[in-house]
C-alpha positions in Angstrom: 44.6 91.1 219.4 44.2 91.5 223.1 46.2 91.3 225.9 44.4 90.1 229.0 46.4 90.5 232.0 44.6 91.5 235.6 46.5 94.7 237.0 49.8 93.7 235.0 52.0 95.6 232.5 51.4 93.7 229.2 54.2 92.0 227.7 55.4 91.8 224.2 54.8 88.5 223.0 55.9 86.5 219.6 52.5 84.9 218.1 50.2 86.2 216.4 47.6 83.7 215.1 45.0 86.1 213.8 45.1 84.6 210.7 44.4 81.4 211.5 41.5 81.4 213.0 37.9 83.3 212.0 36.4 83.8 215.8 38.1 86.5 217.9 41.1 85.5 219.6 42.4 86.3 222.6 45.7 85.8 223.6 46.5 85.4 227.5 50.2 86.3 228.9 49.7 83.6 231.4 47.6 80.6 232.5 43.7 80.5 231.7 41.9 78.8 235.2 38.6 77.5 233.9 36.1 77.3 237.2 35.8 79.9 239.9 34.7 77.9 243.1 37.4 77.6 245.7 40.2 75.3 243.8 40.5 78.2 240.9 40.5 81.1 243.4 43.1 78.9 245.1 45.0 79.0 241.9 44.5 82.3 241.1 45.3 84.0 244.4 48.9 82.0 244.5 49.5 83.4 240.7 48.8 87.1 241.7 51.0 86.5 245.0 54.0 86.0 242.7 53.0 88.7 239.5 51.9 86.0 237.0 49.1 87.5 235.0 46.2 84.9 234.3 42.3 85.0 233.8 39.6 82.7 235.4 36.7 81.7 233.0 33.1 80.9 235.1 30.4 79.6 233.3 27.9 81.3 236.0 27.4 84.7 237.0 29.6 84.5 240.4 32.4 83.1 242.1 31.4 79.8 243.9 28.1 79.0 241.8 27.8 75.5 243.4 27.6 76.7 247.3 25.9 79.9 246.1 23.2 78.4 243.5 23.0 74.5 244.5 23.2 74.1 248.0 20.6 73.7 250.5 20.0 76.8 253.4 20.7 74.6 255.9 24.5 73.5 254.6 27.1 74.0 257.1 31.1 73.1 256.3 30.9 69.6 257.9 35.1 69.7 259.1 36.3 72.3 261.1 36.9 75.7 259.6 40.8 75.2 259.8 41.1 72.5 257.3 38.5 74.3 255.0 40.2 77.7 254.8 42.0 78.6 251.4 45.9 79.8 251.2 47.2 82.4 253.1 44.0 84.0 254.0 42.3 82.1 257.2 38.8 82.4 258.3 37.5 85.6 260.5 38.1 84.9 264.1 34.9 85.3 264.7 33.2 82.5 262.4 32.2 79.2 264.6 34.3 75.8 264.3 31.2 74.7 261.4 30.5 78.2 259.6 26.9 77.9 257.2 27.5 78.1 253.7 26.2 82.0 254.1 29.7 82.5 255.8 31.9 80.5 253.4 29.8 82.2 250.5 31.4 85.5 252.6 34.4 84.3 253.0 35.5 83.3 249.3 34.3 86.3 248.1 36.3 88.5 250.5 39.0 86.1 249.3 38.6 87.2 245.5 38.7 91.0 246.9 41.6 90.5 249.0 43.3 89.3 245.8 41.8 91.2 243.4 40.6 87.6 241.5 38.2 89.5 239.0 37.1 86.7 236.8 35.2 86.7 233.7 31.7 85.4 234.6 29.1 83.8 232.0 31.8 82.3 230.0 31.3 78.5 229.1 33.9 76.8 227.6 33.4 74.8 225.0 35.7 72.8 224.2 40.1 72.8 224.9 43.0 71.0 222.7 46.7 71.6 222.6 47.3 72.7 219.3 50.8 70.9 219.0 51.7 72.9 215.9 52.1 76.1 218.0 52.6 74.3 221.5 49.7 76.2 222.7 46.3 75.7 224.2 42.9 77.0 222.2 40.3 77.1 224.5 36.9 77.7 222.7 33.8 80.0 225.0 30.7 81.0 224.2 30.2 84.1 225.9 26.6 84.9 227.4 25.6 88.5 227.1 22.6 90.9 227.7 21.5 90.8 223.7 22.9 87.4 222.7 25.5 85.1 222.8 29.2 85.5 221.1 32.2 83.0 220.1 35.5 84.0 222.0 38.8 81.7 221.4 41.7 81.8 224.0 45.0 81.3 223.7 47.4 80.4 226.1 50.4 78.3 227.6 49.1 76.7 230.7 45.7 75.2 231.0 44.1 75.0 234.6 40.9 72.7 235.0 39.3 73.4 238.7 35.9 72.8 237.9 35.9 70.1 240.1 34.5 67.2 241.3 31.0 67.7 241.1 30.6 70.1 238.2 27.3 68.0 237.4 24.5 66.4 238.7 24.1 62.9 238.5 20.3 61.6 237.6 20.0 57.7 237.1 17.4 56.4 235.4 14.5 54.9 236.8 11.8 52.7 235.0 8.4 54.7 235.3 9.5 58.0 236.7 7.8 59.7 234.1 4.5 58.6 234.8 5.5 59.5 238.5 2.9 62.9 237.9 4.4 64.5 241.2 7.0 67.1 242.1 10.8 64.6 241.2 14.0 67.4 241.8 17.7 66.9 242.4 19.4 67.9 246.0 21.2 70.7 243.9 17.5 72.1 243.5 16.4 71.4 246.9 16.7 74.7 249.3 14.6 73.6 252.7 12.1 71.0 254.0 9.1 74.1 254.7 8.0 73.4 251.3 7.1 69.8 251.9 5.8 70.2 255.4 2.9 67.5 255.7 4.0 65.3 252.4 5.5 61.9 252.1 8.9 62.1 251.0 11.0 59.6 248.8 15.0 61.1 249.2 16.9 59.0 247.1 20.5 58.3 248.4 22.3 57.8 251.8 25.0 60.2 251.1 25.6 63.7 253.1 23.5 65.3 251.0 20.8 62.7 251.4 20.8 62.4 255.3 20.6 66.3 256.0 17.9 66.6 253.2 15.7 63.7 255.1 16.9 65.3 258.2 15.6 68.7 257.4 12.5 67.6 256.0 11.9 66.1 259.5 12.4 69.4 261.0 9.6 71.0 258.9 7.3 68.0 259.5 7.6 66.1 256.4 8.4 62.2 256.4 11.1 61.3 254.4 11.8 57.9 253.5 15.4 57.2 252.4 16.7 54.8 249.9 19.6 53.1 250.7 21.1 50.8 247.8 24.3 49.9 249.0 26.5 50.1 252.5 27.8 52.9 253.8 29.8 54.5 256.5 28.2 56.4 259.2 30.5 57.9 261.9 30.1 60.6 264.7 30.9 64.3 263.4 32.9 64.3 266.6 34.8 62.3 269.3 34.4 63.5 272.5 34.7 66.9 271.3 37.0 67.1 268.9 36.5 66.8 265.2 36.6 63.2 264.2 38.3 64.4 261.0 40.8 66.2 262.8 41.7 62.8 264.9 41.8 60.4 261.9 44.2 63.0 260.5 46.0 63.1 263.7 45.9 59.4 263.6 47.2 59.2 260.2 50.7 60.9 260.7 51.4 58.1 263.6 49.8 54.9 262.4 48.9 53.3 259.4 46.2 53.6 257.6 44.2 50.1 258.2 45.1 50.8 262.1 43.2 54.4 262.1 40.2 52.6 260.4 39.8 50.1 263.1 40.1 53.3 265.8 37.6 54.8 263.7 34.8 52.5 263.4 35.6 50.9 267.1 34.9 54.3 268.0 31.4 54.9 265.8 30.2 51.4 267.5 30.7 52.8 270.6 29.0 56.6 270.1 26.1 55.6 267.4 25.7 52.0 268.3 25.4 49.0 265.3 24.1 51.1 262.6 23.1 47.6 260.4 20.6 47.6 263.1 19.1 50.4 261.3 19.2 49.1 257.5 23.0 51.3 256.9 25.0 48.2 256.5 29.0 48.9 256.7 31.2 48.2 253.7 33.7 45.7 254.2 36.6 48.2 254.1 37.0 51.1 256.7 35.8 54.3 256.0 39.2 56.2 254.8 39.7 52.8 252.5 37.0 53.0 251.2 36.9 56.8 250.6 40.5 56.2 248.9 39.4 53.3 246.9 35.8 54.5 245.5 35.8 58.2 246.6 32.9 58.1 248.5 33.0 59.6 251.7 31.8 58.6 254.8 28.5 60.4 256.4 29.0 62.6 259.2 25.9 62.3 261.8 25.0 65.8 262.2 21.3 64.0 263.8 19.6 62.1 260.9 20.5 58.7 263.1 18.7 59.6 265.6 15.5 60.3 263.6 16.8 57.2 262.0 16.2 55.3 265.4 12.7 56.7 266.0 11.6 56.0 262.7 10.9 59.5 261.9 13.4 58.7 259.0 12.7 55.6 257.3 14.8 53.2 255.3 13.8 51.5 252.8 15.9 49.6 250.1 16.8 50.4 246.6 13.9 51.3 243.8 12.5 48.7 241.3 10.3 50.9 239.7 7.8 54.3 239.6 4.1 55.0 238.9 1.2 57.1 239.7 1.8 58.6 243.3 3.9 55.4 244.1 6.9 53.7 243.9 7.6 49.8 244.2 10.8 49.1 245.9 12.7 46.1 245.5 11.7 43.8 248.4 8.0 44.4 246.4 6.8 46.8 248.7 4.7 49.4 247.6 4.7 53.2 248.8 2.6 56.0 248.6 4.7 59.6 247.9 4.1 63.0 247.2 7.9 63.9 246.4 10.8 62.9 245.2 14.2 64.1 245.8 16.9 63.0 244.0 20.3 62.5 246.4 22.3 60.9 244.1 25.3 63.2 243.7 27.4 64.7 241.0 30.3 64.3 238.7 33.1 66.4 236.8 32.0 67.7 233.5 35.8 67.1 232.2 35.4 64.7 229.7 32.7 66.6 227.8 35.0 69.9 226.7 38.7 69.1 227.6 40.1 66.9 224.3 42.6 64.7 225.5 43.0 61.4 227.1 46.0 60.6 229.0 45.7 63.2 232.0 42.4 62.6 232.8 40.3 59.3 233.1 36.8 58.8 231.6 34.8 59.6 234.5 37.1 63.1 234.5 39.5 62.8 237.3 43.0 62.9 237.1 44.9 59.1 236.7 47.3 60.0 238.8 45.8 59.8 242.6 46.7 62.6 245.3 49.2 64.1 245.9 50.2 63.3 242.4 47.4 64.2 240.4 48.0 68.0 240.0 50.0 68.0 236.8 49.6 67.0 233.0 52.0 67.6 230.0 51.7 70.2 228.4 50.9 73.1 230.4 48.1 71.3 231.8 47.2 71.6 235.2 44.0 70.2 237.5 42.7 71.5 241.2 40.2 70.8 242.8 39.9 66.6 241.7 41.6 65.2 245.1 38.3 63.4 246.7 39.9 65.2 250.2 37.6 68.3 250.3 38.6 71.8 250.1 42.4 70.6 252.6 43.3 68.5 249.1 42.8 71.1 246.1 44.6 74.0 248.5 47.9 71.8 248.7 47.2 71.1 245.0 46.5 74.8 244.2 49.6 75.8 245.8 52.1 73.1 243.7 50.1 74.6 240.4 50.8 78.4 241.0 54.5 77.6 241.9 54.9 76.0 239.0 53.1 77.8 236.1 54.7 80.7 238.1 58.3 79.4 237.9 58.0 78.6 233.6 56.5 82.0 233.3 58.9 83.5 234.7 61.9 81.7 232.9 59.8 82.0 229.3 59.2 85.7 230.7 63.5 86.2 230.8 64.0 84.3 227.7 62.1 86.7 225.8 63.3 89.3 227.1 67.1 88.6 226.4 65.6 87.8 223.1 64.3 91.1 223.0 67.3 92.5 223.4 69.6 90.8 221.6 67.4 91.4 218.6 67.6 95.5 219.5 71.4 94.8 219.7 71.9 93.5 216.3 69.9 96.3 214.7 72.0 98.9 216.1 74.9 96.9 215.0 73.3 97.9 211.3 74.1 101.9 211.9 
């Protein structure tokens, strides 16, 4: 049996399950974080802050795998640095308002040093369930090593799931792709437009991701045409200046929500002009509704509109089928493409290792909607799930440390008065 404890004096501890399972075990002193992007460093950093011992289980082979492994060059932090930084450790002065994903990369891995977060890369869980018997959680890993693979078991009393949002990509089916016979990748794939210089382009999706792809291929001479399948919200990254997140969120703490939404979009008509003009109908609900209500979030015009306007973007509606160098769209137009990238998001992984049903929803994210979403029975905890960006899963991170850190330290005292009280009664033997 091992103790796993990151820079912290082991602690005696009651069960012993050995013989109850035939894969190694490992029993953890405190929580086990499964996910090291942001949300569980977030975790982690708040547990070490207060002496809880924990470990943090990442299926890749670094912190941050999605900015480091599935991002595009290009990426920059689309709010403000301030309302991306993690707890207690802001950005370098230095950084610009918008730092590139190089700099965040930087950034949360000087976070995990200034911390000391070491967590145990290549580790993919496999599946978790409260073993009510024992009132402890079993989470199953296959562990990926140099000569093979290995079976490790972990045991512990507090679960955190801060894989996130977008833990997978989403692909939707489309009749005839496979006879496509052309180059067909997701976004998370994509890196930068100068391998596509001089091809037609078919970017699939009207998302973030989607409009800086088709905007980037523009830059290296490519011609994207965009699919756009349903409305969506375009607004100005800012308002005359400022950050148009930081002024809805300003907005927010003096009017309601429906009232910020008009500002919002009265303000968009005015900067980017009827964007219906351009095929990017508007759903009927504003932008932070509609963010609340689906959890999509509205585009932030970093320039794609205006290559929208000259056409050096097209838009073109939603996909009725593929073939041989073409695909027919649904108003029965037919076009000719070399490429096709696939902006159609991602989703949590959740449902496919975590065994239970009542904390989290089929599409795994929490029932329970911000700010009330953070905590499960059981020892069961989620960051990271919020739909409000990297500002949601700190405040989240920061309810979950305090916590799993107040239990552990009132299970930690309990065991040690029984401790001593068992020491007691064998000297009362001599």
């Amino acid at each position: 049996m091992h103790n796993i404890c990151l820079n912290m004096p082991p602690i005696v501890q009651p069960f012993e399950p050995e013989d109850l399972f035939t894969r190694r075990c490992i029993w953890v002193d405190g929580p086990v974080i499964v996910g090291a992007g942001p949300s569980g460093l977030a975790v982690a950093a708040g547990l070490k802050e207060q002496g809880v011992p924990f470990i943090v289980l990442e299926r890749a082979n670094c912190i941050a795998s999605l900015w480091q492994n599935r991002t595009y060059d290009r990426l920059k932090l689309h709010l403000p640095k301030q309302f991306c930084q993690l707890p207690n450790f802001p950005f370098p002065e230095n950084f610009p308002d918008y730092p590139t994903k190089f700099q965040f990369i930087s950034y949360l891995e000087s976070y995990a040093k200034h911390f000391g977060i070491n967590p145990q890369f290549n580790e993919t869980v496999q599946s978790a369930k409260y073993d009510e018997t024992f009132g402890l959680w079993r989470v199953k890993v296959i562990r990926s090593i140099n000569s093979g693979a290995s079976e490790v078991e972990y045991i512990c009393r507090w679960l955190v799931v801060a894989t996130g949002e977008n833990a997978e990509k989403v692909v939707p089916e489309f009749g005839g792709l496979e006879e496509f016979g052309s180059h067909v990748m997701h976004a998370c794939d994509y890196k930068s437009g100068k391998n596509f210089t001089g091809q037609k382009v078919l970017v699939v999706g009207c998302g973030n991701s989607g409009m800086e792809v088709s905007l980037d291929l523009c830059n290296h001479n490519a011609s994207p045409s965009m699919v756009v399948r349903s409305s969506v919200h375009v607004l100005p990254k800012e308002v005359f200046g400022k950050s148009t997140f930081e002024l809805a969120v300003t907005l927010m703490k003096k009017l309601p929500l429906g009232m910020v939404d008009k500002i919002l979009l009265i303000l968009a008509r005015l900067i980017l002009g009827n964007t219906a003009n351009f095929g990017l109908k508007r759903p009927t609900l504003g932008p932070l509704e509609y963010k609340n209500t689906t959890g999509k979030t509205p585009v932030l015009d970093i320039g794609a509109l205006k290559k929208i306007r000259s056409s050096e973007i097209k838009v073109v509606p939603g996909i009725r089928k593929f073939s041989r160098g073409k695909v027919e769209l649904v108003n029965g137009k037919i076009l000719e493409i070399d490429s096709v990238i696939l902006a159609t998001g991602y989703r949590s992984n959740v449902p496919s290792w975590l065994k239970e049903n009542e904390f989290f929803s089929n599409d795994g994210i929490p029932k329970n909607p911000f700010p009330n979403g953070w905590k499960g029975n059981a020892g069961l905890y989620a960051v990271g799930f919020t739909r409000r960006g990297l500002s949601g899963a700190s405040l989240d991170a920061i309810s979950v440390s305090q916590d799993i850190a107040k239990s552990w330290k009132e299970e930690t005292k309990q065991k040690k008065k029984t401790v001593a009280a068992r020491h007691r009664r064998c000297i009362s033997h001599f």
